[in-house]
C-alpha positions as CSV (number, residue, x, y, z in Angstrom):
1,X,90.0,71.7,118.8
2,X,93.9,72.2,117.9
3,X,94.2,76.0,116.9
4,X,97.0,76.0,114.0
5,X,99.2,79.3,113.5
6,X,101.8,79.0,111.0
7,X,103.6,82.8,109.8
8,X,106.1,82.7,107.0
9,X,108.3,85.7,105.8
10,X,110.5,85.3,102.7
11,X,112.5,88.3,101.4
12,X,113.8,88.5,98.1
13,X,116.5,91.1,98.0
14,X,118.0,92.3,94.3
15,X,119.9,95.5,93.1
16,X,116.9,97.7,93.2
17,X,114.0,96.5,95.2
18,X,113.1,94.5,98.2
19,X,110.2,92.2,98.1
20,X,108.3,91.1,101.2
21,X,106.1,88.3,100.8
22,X,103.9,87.0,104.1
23,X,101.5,84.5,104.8
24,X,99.8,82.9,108.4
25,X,97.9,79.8,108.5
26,X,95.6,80.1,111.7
27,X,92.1,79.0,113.4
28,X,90.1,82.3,114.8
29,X,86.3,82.7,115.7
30,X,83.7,84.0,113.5
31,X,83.6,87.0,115.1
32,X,87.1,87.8,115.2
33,X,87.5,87.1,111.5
34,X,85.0,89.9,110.7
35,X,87.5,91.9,112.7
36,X,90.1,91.2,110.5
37,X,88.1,91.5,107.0
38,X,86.9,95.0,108.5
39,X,90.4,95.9,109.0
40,X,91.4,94.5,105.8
41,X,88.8,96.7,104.2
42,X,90.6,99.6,106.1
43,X,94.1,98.9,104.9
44,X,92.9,99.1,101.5
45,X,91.3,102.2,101.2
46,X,94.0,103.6,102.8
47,X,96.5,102.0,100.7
48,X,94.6,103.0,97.7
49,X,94.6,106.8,99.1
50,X,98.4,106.7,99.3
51,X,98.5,105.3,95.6
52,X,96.1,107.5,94.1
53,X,98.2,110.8,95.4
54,X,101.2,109.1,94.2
55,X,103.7,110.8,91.6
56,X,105.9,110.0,90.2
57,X,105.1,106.8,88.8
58,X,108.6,105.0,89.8
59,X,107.6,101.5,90.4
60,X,105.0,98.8,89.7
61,X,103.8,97.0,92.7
62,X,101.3,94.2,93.0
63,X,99.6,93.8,96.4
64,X,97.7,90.8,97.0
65,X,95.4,90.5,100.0
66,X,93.7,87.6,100.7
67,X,91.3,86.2,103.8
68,X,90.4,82.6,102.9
69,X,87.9,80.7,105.3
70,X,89.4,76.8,104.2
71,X,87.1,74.8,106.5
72,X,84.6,72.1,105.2
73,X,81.2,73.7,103.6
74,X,79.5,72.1,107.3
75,X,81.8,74.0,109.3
76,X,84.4,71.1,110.5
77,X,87.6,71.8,110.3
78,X,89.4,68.5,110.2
């Protein structure tokens, strides 16, 4: 089996903000992508820590985190 890994960083820089937008394409096993959904899980409690102590209100930020297992329904993954 061919193990894929494809990273993409775009940022968008304007007068008042920088954007950072991220994405990896990649094979793993089972057991390592448990690994990253528990760390996942992690990030966003602690990111929703930081936002709930938060003030003041000076920007509005949408975070999207995604883990998305694309194989076939049987497992294949070509």
């Amino acid at each position: 089996m061919s193990i894929l890994v494809w990273h993409r960083t775009r940022l968008q820089t304007g007068p008042d903000h920088l954007a950072i937008s991220a994405y990896n394409l990649f094979g793993i096993s089972r057991k390592d992508l448990e690994r990253l959904r528990n760390l996942q899980r992690a990030y966003s409690r602690e990111m929703r820590a930081i936002i709930a102590s938060s003030t003041p209100v000076e920007a509005i930020v949408l975070a999207n985190m995604q883990l998305v297992d694309i194989r076939d329904p049987q497992g294949k993954t070509s």
